[in-house]
C-alpha positions as semicolon CSV with decimal commas, in nm:
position;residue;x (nm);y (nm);z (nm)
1;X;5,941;22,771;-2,747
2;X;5,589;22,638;-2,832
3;X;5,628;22,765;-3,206
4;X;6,032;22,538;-3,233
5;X;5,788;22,256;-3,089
6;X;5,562;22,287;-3,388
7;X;5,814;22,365;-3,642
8;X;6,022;21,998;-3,574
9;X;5,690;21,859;-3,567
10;X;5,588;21,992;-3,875
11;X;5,950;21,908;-4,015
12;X;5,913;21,536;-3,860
13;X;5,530;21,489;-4,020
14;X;5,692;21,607;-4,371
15;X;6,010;21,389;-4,384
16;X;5,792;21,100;-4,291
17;X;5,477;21,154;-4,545
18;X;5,768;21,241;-4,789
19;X;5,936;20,917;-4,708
20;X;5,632;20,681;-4,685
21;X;5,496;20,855;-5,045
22;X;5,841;20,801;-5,197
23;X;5,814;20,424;-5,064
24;X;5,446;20,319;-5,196
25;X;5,586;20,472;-5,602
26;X;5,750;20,166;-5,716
27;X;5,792;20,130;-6,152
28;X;5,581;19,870;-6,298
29;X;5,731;19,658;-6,619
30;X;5,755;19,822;-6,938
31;X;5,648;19,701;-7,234
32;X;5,900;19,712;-7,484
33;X;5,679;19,538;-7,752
34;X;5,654;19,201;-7,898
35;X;5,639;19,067;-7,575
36;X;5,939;19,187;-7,418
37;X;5,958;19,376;-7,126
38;X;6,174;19,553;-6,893
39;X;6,153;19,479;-6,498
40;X;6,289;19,754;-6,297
41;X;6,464;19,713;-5,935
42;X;6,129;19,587;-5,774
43;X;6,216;19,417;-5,378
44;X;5,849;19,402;-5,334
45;X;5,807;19,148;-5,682
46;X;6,150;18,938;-5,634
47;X;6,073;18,901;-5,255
48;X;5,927;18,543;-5,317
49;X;6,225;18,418;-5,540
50;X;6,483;18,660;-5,330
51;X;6,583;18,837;-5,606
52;X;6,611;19,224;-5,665
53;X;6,785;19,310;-5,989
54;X;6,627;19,463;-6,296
55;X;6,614;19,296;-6,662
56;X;6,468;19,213;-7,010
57;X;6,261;18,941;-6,991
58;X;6,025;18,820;-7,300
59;X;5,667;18,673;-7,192
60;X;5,574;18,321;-7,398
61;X;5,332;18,090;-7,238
62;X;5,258;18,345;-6,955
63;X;5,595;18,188;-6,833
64;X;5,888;18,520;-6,799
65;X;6,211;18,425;-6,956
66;X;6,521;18,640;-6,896
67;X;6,690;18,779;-7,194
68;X;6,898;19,005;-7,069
69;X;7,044;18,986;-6,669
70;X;7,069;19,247;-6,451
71;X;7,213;19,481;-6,422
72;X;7,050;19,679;-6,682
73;X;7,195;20,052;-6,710
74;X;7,023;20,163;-7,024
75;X;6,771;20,094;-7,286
76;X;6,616;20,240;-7,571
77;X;6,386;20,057;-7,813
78;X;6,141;20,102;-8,147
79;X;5,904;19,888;-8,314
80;X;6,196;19,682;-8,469
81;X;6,491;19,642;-8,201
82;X;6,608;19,685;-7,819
83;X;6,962;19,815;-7,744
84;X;7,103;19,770;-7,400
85;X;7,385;19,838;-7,165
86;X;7,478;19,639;-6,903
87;X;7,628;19,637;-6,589
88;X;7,697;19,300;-6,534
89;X;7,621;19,215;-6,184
90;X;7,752;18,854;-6,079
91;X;7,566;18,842;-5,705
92;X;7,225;18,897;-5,855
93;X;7,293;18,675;-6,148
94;X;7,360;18,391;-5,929
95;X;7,045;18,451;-5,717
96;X;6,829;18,504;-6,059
97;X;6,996;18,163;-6,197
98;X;6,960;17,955;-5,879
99;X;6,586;18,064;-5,847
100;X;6,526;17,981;-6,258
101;X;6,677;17,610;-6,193
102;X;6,577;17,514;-5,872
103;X;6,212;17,732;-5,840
104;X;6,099;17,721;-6,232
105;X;5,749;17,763;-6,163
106;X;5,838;18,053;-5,887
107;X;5,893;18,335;-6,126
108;X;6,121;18,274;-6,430
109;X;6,155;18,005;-6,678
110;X;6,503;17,884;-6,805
111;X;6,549;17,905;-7,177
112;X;6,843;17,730;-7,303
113;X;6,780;17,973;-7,607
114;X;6,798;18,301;-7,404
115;X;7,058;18,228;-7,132
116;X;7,331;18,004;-7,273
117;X;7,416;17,792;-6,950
118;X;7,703;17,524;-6,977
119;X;7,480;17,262;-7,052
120;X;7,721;16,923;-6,943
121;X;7,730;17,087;-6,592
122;X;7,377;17,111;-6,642
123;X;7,365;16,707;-6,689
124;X;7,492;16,700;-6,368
125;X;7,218;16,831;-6,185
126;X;7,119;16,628;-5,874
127;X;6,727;16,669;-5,865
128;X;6,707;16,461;-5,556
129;X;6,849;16,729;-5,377
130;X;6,668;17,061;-5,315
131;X;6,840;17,187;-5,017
132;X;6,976;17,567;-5,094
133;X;7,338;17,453;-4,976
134;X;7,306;17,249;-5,272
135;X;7,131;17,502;-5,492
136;X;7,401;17,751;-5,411
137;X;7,697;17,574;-5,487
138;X;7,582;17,425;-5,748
139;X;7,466;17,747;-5,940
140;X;7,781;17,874;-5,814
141;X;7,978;17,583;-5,986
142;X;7,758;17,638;-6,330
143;X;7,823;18,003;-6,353
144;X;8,212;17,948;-6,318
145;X;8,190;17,671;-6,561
146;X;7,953;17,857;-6,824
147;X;8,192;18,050;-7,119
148;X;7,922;18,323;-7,152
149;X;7,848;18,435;-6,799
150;X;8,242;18,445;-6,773
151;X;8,293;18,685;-7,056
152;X;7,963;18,885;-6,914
153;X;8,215;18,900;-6,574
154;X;8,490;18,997;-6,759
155;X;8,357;19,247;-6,972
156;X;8,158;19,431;-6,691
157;X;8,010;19,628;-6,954
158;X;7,798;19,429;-7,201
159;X;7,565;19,583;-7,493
160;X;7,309;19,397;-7,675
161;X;7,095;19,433;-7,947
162;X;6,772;19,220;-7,907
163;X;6,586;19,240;-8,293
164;X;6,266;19,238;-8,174
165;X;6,066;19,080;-8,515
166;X;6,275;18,739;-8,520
167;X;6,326;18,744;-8,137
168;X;6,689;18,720;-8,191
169;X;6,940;18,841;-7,922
């Protein structure tokens, strides 16, 4: 009986080292080159901005700008370009544009010349309001009413080719 005793206990002690060990590995960015990187799923980094999706973000100005949303299914780069599958993902889009509008200095930095948002709707932004009601349907609003974060919805499979030297996407 003693030895059954030990053997769950041993069993217990192993699942949970196993499970704490597999919990403190998290990916760090890669560096794709010329200042772009790749964020994997990190909770731990998006925590503060409440966002958890992966990406392709390039670093100017030690401010992040997204390139490429998440979801990000594959990747492969070189020295000259970055090639990249998608799976768009519309919930963590919203979250990543909300937090790039209404908490710029948070994490990310909108680009108007990375992420094409609708720019009118943009004109209508209320800064005098910074409740997250507000923030949410607004963002909500702007991604219905922005053309390429449609077809990104629709397509549900996007691919892009980011050529690295000109830093055009």
């Amino acid at each position: 009986m003693r030895t059954r005793i030990t053997d769950k206990n041993m069993f217990l002690s192993l699942f949970i080292f196993l499970f704490i060990f597999s919990c403190s590995e998290s990916e760090e960015e890669i560096n794709l080159g010329n200042n772009f990187y790749y964020i994997p799923f990190q909770e731990i980094i998006f925590d503060v901005t409440s966002f958890g999706g992966n990406g392709i973000y390039q670093l100017k100005n030690n401010e992040k700008i997204p390139v490429v949303l998440s979801n990000i299914d594959k990747y492969k780069y070189n020295s000259e370009f970055i090639i990249i599958k998608q799976i768009f993902d519309m919930e963590q889009t919203s979250l990543l544009i909300e937090n790039m509008i209404f908490l710029p200095k948070t994490y990310f930095t909108y680009d108007k010349n990375y992420i094409l948002l609708n720019e009118n709707f943009l004109s209508k932004l209320d800064t005098s309001k910074d409740n997250s009601i507000y923030s949410q349907t607004f963002t909500h609003q702007l991604l219905e009413n922005t053309s390429s974060i449609q077809k990104m919805k629709t397509n549900k499979e996007n691919y892009y080719i980011i050529e690295k030297k000109d830093s055009k996407n």
